[in-house]
C-alpha positions as CSV (number, residue, x, y, z in Angstrom):
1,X,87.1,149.6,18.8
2,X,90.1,149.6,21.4
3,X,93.4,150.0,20.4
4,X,96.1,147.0,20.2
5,X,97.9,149.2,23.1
6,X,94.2,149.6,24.9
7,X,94.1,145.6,25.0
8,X,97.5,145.0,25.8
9,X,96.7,147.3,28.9
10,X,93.4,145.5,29.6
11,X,95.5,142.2,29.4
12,X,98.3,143.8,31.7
13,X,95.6,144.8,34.3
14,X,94.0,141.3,34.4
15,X,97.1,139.6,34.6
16,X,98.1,141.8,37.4
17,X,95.0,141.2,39.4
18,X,95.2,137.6,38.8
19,X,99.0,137.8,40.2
20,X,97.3,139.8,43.4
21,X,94.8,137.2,44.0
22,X,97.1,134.4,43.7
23,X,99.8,136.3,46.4
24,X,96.8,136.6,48.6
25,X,95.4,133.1,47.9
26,X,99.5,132.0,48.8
27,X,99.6,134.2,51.7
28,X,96.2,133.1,53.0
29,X,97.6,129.3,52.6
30,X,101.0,129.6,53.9
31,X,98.9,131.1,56.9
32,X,97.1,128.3,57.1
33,X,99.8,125.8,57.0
34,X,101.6,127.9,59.8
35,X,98.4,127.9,62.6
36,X,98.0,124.2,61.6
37,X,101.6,123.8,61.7
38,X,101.6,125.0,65.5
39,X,98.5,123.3,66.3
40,X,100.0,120.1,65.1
41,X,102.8,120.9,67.4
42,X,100.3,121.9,70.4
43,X,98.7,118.7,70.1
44,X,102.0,116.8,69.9
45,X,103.6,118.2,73.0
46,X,99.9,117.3,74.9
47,X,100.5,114.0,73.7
48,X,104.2,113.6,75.1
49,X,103.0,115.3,78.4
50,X,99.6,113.1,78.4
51,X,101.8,109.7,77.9
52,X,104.6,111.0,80.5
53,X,101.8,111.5,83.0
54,X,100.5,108.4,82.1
55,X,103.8,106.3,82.4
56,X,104.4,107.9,85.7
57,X,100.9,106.9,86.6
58,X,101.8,102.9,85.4
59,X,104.9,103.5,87.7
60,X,103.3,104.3,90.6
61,X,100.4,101.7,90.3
62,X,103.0,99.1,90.1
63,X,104.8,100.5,93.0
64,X,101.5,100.4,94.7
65,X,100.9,96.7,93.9
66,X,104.4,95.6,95.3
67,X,103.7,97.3,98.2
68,X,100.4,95.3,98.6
69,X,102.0,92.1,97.5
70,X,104.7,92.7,100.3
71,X,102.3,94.1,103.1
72,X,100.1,91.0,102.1
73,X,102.9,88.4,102.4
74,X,103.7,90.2,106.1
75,X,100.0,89.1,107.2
76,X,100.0,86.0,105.6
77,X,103.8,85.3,107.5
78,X,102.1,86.6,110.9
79,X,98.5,85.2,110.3
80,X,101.0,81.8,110.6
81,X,102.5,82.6,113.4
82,X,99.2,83.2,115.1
83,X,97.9,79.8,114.0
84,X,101.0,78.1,114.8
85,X,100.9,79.5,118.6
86,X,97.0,78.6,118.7
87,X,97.6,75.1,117.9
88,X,100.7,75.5,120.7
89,X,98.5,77.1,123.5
90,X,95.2,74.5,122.6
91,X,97.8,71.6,123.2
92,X,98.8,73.2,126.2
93,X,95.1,73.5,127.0
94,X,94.9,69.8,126.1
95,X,97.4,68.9,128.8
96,X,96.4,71.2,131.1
97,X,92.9,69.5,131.1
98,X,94.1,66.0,131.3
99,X,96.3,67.0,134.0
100,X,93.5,68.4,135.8
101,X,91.5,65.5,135.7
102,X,94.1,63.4,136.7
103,X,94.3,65.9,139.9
104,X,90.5,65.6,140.2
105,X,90.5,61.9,139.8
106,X,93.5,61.3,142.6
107,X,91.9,63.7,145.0
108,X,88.2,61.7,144.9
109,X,89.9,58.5,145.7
């Protein structure tokens, strides 16, 4: 039958194992914690980067559609100008035929 001093040390020896475990069980979590600690971070500096890029991206395409809108309104503006000198040069036309005819009609009589 083991001693009182016998158990005590068995006790002592558990305990102490238990205590080991737990430091490596700690240990093992505060490890853990760190890596997901930094891949947390990682993920959070993608994000910033990912939504920079992204604004920038929003920025330019809005740019992009000004520019259109503008280049747009200067061939619209021309396009006018065009039409407004067609009409110009078909009334001229106009004239010019009547005038013609007149010419034609004066010279056969």
């Amino acid at each position: 039958m083991p001693t009182n001093s016998e158990n005590n040390n068995n006790h002592l020896e558990k305990i102490e194992k238990l205590i080991e475990s737990n430091a490596r069980a700690i240990e093992a979590l505060s490890n853990e914690r760190r890596a997901a600690e930094n891949e947390r971070r990682a993920a959070e500096a993608r994000l910033d980067r990912d939504r920079a890029r992204l604004y920038q991206a929003m920025a330019d395409l809005a740019t992009s559609q000004a520019s259109l809108a503008q280049a747009q309104a200067g061939y619209y503006s021309r396009l006018e100008e065009v039409d407004k000198r067609q009409d110009e040069l078909s009334r001229r036309q106009g004239e010019i035929v009547e005038i013609l005819k007149l010419l034609t009609k004066e010279r056969n009589e």
